[in-house]
N, CA, C and O of each residue as an XYZ file, in Angstrom:
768
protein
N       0.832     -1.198      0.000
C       0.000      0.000      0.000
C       0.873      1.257      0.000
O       0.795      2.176     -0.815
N       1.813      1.151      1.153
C       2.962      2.233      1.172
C       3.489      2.569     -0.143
O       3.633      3.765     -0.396
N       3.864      1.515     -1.206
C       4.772      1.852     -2.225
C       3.970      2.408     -3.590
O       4.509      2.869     -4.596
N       2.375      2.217     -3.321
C       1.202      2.346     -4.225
C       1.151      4.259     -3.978
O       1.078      5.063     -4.908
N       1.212      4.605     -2.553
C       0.782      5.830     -2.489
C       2.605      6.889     -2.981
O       2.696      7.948     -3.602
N       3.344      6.323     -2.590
C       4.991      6.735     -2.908
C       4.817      7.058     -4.642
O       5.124      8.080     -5.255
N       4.141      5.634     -5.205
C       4.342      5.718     -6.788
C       3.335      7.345     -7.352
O       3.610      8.165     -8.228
N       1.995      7.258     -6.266
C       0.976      8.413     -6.712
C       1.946      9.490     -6.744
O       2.367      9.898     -7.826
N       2.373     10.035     -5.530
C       2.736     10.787     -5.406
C       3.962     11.478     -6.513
O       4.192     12.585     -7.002
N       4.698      9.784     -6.571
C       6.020     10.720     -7.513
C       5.289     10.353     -9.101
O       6.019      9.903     -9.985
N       4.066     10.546     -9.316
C       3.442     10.586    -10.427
C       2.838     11.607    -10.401
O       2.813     12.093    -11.531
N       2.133     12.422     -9.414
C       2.280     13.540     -9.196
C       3.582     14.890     -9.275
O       3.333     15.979     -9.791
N       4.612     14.627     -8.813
C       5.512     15.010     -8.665
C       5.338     15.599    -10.190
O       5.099     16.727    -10.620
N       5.556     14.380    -10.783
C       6.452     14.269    -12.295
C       5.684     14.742    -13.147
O       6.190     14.847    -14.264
N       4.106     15.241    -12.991
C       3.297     15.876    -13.785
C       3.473     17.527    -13.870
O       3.453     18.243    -14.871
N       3.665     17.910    -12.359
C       3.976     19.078    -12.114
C       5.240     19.463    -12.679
O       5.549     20.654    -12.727
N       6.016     18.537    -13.122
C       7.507     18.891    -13.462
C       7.566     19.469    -14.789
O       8.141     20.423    -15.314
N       6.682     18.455    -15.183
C       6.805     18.570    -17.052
C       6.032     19.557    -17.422
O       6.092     19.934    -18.593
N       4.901     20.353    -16.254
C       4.255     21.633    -16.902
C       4.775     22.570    -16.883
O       4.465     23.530    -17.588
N       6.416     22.528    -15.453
C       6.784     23.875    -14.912
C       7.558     23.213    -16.489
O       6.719     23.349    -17.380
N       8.869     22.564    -17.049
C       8.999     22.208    -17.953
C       8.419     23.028    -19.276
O       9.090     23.640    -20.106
N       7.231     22.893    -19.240
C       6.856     23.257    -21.074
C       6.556     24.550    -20.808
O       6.822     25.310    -21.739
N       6.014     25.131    -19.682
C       5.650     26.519    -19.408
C       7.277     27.180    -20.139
O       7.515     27.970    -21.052
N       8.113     26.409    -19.222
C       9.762     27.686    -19.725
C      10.189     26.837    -20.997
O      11.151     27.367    -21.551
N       9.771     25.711    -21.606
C      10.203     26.001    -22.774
C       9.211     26.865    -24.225
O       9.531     27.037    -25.401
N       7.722     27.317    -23.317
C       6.718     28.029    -24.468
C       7.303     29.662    -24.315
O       7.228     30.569    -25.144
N       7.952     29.673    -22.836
C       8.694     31.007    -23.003
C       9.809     31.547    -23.399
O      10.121     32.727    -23.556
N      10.713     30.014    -23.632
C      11.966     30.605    -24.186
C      11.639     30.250    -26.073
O      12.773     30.276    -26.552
N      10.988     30.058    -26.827
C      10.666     29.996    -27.556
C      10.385     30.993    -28.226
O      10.997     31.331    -29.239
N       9.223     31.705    -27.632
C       8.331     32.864    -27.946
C       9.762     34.284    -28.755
O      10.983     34.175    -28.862
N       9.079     35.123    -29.039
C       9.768     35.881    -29.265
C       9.839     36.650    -28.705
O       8.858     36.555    -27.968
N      10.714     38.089    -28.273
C      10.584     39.236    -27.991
C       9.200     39.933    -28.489
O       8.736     39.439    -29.516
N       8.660     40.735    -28.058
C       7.713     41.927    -28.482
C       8.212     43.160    -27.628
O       8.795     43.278    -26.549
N       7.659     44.146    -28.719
C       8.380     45.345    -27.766
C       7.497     45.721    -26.743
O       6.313     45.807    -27.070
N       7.814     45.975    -25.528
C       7.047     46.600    -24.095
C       6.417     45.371    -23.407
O       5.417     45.476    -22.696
N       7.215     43.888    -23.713
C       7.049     43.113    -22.701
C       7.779     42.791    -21.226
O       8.986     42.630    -21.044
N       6.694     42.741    -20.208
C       7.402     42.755    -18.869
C       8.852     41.494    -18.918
O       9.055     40.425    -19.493
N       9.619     42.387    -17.951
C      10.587     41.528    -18.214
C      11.030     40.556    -16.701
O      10.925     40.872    -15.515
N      11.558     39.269    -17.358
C      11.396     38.449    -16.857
C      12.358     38.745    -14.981
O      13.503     39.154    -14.787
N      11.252     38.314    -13.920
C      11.885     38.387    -12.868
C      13.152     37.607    -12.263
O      13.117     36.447    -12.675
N      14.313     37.847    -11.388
C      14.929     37.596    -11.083
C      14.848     36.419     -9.668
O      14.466     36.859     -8.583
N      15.233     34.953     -9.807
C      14.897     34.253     -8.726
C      14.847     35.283     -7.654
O      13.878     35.908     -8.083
N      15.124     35.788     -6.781
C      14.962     36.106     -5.671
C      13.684     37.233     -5.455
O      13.342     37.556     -4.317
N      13.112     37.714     -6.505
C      11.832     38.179     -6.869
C      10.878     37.155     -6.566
O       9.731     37.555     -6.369
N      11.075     36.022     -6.491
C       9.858     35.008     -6.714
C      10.008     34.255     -5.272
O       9.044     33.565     -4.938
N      10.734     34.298     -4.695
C      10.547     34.048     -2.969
C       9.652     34.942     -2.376
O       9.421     36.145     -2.498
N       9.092     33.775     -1.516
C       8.494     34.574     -0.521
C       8.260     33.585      0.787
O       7.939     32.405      0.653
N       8.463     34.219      2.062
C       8.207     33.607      3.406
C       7.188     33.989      4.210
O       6.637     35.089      4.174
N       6.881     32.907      5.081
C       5.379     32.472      5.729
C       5.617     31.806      6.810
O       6.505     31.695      7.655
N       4.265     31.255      6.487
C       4.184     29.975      7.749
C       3.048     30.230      8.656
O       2.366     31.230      8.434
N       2.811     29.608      9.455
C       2.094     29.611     10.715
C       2.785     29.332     11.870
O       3.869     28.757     11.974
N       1.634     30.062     13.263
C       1.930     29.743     14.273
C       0.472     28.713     15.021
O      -0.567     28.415     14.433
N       0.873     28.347     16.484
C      -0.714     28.142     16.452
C      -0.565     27.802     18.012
O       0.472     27.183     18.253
N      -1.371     28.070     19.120
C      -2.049     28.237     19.930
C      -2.864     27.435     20.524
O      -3.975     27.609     20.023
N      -2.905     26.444     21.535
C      -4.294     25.188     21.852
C      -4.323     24.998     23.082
O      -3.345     25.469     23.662
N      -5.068     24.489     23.722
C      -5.140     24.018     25.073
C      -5.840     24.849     26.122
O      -6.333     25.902     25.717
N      -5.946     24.598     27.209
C      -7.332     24.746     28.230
C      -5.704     25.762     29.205
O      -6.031     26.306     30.260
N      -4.393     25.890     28.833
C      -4.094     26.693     29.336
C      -3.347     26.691     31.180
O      -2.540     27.386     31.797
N      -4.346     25.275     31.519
C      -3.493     25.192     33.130
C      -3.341     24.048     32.973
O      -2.323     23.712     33.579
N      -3.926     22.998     32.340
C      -2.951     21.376     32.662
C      -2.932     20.700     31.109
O      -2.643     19.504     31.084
N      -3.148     21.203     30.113
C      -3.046     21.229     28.690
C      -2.640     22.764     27.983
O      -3.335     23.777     28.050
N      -1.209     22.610     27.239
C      -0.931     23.390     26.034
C      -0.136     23.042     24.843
O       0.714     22.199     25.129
N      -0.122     23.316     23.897
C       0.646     22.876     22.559
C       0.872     24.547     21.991
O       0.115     25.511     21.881
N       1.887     24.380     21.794
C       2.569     25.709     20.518
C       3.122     25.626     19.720
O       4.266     25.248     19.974
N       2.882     25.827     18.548
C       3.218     25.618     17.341
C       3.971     26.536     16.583
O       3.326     27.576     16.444
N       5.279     26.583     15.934
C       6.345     27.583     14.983
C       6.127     26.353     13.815
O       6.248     25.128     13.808
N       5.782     27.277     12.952
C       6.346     26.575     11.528
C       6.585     27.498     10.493
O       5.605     27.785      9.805
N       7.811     28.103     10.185
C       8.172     29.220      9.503
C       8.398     28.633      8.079
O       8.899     27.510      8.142
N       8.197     29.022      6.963
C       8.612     28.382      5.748
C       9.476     28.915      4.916
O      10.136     29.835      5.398
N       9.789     28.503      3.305
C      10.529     29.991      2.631
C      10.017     28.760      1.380
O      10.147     27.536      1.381
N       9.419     29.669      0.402
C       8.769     29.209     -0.850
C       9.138     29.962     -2.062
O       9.649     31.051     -1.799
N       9.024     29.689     -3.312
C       9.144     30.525     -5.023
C       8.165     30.066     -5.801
O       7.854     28.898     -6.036
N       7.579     31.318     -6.282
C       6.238     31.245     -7.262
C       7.490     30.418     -8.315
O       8.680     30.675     -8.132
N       7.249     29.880     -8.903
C       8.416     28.848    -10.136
C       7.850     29.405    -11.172
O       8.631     29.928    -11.967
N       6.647     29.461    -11.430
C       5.794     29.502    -12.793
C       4.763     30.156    -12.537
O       4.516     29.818    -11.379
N       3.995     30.868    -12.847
C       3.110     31.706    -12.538
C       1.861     30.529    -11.880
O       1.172     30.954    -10.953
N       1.692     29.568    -12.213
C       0.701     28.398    -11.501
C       1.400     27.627    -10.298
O       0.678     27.067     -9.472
N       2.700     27.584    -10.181
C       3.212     26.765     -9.337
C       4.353     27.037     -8.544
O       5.402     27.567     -8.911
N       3.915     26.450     -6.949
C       4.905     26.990     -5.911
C       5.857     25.893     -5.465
O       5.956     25.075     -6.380
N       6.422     25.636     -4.660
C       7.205     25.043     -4.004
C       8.670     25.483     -2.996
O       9.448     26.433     -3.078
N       8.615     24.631     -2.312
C       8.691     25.450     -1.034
C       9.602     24.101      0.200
O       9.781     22.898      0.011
N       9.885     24.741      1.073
C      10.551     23.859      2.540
C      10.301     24.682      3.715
O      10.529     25.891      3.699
N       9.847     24.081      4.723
C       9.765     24.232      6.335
C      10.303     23.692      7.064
O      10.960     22.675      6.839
N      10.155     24.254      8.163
C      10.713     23.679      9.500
C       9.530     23.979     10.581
O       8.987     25.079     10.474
N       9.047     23.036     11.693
C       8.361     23.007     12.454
C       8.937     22.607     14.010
O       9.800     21.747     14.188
N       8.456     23.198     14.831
C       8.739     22.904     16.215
C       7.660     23.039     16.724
O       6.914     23.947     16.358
N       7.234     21.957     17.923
C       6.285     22.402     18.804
C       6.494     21.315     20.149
O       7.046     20.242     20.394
N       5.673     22.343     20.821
C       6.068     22.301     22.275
C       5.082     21.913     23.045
O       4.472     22.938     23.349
N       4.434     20.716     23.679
C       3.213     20.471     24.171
C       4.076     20.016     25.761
O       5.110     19.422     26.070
N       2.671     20.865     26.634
C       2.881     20.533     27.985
C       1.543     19.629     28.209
O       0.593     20.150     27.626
N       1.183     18.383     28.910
C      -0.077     17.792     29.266
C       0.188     17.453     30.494
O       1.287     16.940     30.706
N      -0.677     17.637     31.526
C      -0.604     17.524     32.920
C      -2.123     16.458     33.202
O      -2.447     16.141     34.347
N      -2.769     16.098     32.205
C      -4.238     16.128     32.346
C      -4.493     13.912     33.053
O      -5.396     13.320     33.643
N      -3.295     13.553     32.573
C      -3.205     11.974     33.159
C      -2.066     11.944     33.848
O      -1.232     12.812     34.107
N      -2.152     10.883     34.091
C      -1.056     10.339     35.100
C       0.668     10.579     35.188
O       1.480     10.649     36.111
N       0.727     10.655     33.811
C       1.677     11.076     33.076
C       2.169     12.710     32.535
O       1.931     13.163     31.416
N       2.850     13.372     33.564
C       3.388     14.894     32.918
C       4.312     14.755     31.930
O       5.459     14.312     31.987
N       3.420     15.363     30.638
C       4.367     15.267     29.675
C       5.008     16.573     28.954
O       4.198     17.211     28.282
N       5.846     16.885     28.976
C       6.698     18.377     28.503
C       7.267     17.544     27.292
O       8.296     16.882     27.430
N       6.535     17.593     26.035
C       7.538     17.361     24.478
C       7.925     18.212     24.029
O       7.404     19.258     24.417
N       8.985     18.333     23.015
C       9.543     18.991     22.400
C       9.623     18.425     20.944
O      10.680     17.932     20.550
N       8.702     18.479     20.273
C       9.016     17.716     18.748
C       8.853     18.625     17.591
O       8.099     19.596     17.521
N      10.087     17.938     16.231
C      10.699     19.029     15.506
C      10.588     18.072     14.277
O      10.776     16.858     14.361
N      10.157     18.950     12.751
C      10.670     18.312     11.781
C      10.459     19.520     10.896
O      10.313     20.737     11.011
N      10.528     18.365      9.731
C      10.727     19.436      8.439
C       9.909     19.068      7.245
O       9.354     17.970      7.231
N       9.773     19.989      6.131
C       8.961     19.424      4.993
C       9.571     19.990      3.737
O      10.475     20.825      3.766
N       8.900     19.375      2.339
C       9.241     20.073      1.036
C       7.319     20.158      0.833
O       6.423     19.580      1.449
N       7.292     21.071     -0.216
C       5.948     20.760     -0.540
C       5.861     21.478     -2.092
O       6.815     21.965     -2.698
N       4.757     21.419     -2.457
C       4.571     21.773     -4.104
C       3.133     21.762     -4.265
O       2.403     20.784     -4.109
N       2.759     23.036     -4.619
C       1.228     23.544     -4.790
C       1.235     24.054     -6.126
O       2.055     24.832     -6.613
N       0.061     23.443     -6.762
C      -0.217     23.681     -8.346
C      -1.559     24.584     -8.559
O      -2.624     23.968     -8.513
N      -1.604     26.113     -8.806
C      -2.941     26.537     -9.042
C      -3.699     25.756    -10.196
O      -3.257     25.453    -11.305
N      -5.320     25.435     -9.500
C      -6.132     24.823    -10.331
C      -6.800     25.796    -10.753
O      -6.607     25.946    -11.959
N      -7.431     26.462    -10.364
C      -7.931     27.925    -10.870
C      -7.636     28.700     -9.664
O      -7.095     28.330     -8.622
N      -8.196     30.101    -10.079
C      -7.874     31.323     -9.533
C      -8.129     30.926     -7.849
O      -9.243     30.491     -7.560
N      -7.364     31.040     -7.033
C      -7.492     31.292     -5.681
C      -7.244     29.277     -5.189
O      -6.743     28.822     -4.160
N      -7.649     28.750     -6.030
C      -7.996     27.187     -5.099
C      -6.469     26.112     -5.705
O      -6.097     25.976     -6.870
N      -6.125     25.766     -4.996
C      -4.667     24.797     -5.785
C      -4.599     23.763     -4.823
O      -5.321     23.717     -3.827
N      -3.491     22.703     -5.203
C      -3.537     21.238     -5.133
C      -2.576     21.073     -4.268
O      -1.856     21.897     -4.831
N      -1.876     20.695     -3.309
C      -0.661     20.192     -2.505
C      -0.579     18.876     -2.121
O      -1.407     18.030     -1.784
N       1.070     18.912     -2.301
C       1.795     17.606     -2.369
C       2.950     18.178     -1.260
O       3.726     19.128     -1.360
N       2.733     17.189     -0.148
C       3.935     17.517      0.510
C       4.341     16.292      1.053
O       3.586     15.347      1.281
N       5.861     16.333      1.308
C       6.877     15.490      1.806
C       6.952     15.514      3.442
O       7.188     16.707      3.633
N       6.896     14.946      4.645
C       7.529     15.655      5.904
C       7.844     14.769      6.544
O       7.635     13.617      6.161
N       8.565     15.106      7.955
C       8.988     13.550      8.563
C       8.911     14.707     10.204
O       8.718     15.892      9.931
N       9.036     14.412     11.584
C       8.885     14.338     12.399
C       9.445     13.542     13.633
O       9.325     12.324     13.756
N       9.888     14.129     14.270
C      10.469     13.540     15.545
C      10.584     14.113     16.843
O      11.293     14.996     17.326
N       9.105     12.878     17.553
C       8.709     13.453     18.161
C       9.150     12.442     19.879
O       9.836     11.438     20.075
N       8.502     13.174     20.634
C       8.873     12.407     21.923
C       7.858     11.520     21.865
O       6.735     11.862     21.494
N       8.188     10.169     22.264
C       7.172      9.103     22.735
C       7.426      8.850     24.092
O       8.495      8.322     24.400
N       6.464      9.199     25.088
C       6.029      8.456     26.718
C       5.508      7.139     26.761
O       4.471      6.973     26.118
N       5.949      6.221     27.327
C       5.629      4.897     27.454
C       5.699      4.901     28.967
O       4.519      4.706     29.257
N       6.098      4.962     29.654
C       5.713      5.544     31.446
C       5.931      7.066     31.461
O       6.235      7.910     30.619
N       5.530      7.057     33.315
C       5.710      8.558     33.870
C       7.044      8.670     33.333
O       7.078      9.494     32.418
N       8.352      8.031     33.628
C       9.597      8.362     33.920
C      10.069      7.628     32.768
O      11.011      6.936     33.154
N       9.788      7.393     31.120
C      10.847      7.065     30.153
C       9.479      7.522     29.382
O       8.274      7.550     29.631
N      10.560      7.945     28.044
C      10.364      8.872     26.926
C      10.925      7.848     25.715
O      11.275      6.732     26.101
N      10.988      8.012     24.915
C      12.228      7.755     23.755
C      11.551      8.437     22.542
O      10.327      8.310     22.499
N      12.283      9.305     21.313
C      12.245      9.767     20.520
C      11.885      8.703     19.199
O      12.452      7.612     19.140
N      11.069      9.054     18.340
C      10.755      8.573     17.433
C      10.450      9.357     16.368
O      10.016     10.503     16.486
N      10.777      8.467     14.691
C      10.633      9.576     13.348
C       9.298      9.102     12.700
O       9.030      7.946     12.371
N       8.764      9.847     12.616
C       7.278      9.637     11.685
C       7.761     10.086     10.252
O       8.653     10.932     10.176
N       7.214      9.560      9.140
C       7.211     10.387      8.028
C       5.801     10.672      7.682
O       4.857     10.186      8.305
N       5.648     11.701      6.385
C       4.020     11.641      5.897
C       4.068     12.051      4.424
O       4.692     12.963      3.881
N       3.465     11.380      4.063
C       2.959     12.443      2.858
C       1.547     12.579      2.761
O       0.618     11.789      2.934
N       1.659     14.461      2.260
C      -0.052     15.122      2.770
C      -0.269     15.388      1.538
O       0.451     16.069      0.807
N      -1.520     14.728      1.196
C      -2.167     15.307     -0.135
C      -3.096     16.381      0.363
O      -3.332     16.615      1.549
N      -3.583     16.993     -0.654
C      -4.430     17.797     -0.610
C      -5.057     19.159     -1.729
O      -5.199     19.305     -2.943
N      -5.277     19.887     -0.616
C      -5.651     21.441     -1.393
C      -5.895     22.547     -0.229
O      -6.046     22.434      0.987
N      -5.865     23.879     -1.275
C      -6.823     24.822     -0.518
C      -6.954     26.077     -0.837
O      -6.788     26.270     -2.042
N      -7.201     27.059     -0.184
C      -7.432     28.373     -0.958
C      -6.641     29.354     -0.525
O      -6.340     29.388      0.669
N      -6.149     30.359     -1.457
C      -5.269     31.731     -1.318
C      -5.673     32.559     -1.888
O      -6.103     32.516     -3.041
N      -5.590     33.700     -0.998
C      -6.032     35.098     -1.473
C      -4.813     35.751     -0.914
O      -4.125     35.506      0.077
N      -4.727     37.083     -2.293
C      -3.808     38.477     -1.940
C      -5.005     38.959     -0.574
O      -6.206     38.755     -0.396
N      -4.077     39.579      0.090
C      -4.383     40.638      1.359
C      -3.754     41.973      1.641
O      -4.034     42.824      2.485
N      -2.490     41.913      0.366
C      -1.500     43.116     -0.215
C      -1.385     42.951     -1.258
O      -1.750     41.999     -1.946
N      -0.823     43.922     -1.536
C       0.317     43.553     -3.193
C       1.454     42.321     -3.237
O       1.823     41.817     -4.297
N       1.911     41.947     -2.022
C       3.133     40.892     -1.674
C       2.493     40.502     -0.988
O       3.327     40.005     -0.232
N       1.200     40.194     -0.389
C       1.047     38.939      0.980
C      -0.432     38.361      0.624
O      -1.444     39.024      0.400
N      -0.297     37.058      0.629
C      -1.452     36.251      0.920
C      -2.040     35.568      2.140
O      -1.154     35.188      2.906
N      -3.369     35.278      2.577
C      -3.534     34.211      3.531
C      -3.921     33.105      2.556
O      -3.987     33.239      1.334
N      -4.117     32.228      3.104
C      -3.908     30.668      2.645
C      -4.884     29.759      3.678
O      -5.001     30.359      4.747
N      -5.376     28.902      3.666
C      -6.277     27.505      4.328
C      -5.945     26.154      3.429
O      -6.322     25.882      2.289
N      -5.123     25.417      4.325
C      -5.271     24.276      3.477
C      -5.903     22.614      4.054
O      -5.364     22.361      5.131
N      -6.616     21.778      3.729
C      -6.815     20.729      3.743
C      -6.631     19.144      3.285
O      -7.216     18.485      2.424
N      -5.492     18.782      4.294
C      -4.448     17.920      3.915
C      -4.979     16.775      4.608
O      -5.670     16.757      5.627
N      -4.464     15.617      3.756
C      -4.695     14.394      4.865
C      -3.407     13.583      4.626
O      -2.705     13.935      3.679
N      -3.025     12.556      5.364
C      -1.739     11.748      5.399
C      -2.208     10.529      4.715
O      -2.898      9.732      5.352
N      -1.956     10.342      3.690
C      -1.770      9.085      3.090
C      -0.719      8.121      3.477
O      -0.816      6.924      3.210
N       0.003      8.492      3.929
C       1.257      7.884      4.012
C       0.802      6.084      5.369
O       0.996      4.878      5.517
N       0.162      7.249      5.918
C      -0.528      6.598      7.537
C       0.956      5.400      7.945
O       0.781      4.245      7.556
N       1.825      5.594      8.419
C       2.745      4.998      9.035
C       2.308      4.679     10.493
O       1.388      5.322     10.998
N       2.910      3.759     11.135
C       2.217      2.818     12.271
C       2.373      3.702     13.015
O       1.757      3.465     14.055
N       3.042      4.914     13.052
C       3.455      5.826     14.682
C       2.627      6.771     14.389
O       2.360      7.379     15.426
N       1.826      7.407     13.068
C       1.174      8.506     13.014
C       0.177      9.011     13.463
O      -0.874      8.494     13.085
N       0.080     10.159     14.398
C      -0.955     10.350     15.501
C      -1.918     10.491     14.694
O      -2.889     10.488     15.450
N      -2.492     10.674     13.142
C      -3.518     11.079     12.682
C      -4.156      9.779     12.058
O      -3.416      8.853     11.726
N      -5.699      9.689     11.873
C      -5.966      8.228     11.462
C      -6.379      8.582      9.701
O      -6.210      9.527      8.930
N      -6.969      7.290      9.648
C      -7.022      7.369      8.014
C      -7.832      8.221      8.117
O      -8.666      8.294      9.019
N      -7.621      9.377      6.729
C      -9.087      9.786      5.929
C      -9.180     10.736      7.195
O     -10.401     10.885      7.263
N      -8.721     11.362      8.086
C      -8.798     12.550      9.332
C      -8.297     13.653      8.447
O      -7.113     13.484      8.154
N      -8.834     14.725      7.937
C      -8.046     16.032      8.003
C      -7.530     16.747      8.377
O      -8.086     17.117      9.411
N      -6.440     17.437      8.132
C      -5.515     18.396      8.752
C      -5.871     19.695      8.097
O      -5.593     19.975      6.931
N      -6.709     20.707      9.208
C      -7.034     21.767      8.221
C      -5.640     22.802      9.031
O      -5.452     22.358     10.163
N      -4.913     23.722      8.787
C      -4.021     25.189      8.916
C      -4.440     26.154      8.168
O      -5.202     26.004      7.214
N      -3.865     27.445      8.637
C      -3.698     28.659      8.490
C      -2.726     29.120      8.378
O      -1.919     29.134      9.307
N      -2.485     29.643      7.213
C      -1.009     30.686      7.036
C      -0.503     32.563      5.956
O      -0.878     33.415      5.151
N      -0.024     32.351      6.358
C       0.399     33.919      5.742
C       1.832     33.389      5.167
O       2.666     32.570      5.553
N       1.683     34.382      3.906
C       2.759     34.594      3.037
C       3.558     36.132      2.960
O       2.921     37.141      3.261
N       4.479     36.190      2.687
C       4.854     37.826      2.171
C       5.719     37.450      1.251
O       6.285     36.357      1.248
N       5.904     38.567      0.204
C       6.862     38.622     -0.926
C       6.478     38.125     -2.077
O       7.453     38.138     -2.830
N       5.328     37.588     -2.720
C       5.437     37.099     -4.100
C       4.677     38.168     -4.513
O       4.405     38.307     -5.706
């Protein structure tokens, strides 16, 4: 099943490749015309984001969430991008006080389907604390891959918000999320 959803994905991958692909070869083709905009410079087409996020009842439950990103419009339809995530959950609420500290990272790649709504493919892995008693922990790596989608709107001239709705296909035996559960976020962009 694992190697069925690996193959989707890098069949996905490889679709998105060959459009960013023909997009720059219909533009290096084309000709000059006079008073056409001229073409931007990679570092024009970055832009950084991310979310933060906020949970818990505050005296014997909290979680905090950093996930800062850095992304490039590639093609006027398509982004792609890498993060880093940290978060910090305190639970006091069982038997067990648990103070985690778990950290990972991602690649991802969003394809506009039409105006405002697009497709995501992301890569990520995770390592997080596992409690098995009060007094032992041991660290463990999750991976995932999140399909999905969602919607973006300008909110400036350079900044968007964003909603996306992802789920883990990947479903690896350690993954806190179950099948077919959504992962909805919130984020902000600046710079494209």
């Amino acid at each position: 099943m694992r190697l069925i959803l690996i193959s989707i994905l890098f069949f996905i991958f490889n679709i998105i490749s060959a459009q960013v692909a023909y997009q720059s070869d219909s533009i290096s083709n084309t000709k000059p015309v006079a008073n056409t905009v001229q073409k931007k410079p990679f570092k024009d087409k970055l832009y950084t984001g991310g979310n933060v996020g906020l949970s818990g009842n505050f005296s014997d439950y909290l979680s905090i969430r950093v996930s800062p990103l850095l992304g490039a419009k590639l093609t006027p339809k398509f982004y792609a991008g890498l993060g880093i995530e940290y978060i910090y959950t305190m639970d006091d609420r069982f038997d067990m006080n648990v103070n985690a500290h778990d950290y990972g990272a991602r690649l991802f790649g969003q394809y506009d389907l039409i105006k405002k709504i697009f497709a995501h493919a992301e890569l990520a892995g995770y390592n997080y604390d596992s409690y098995y008693t009060i007094s032992s922990s041991d660290r463990i790596f999750v991976p995932y891959i999140w399909l999905g989608g969602g919607y973006r709107t300008m909110i400036s001239k350079r900044s968007f918000f964003s909603v996306r709705v992802l789920f883990d296909v990947l479903q690896d035996d350690n993954s806190p999320y179950k099948s077919g559960e959504p992962q909805i976020s919130v984020g902000f962009g600046v710079g494209i």
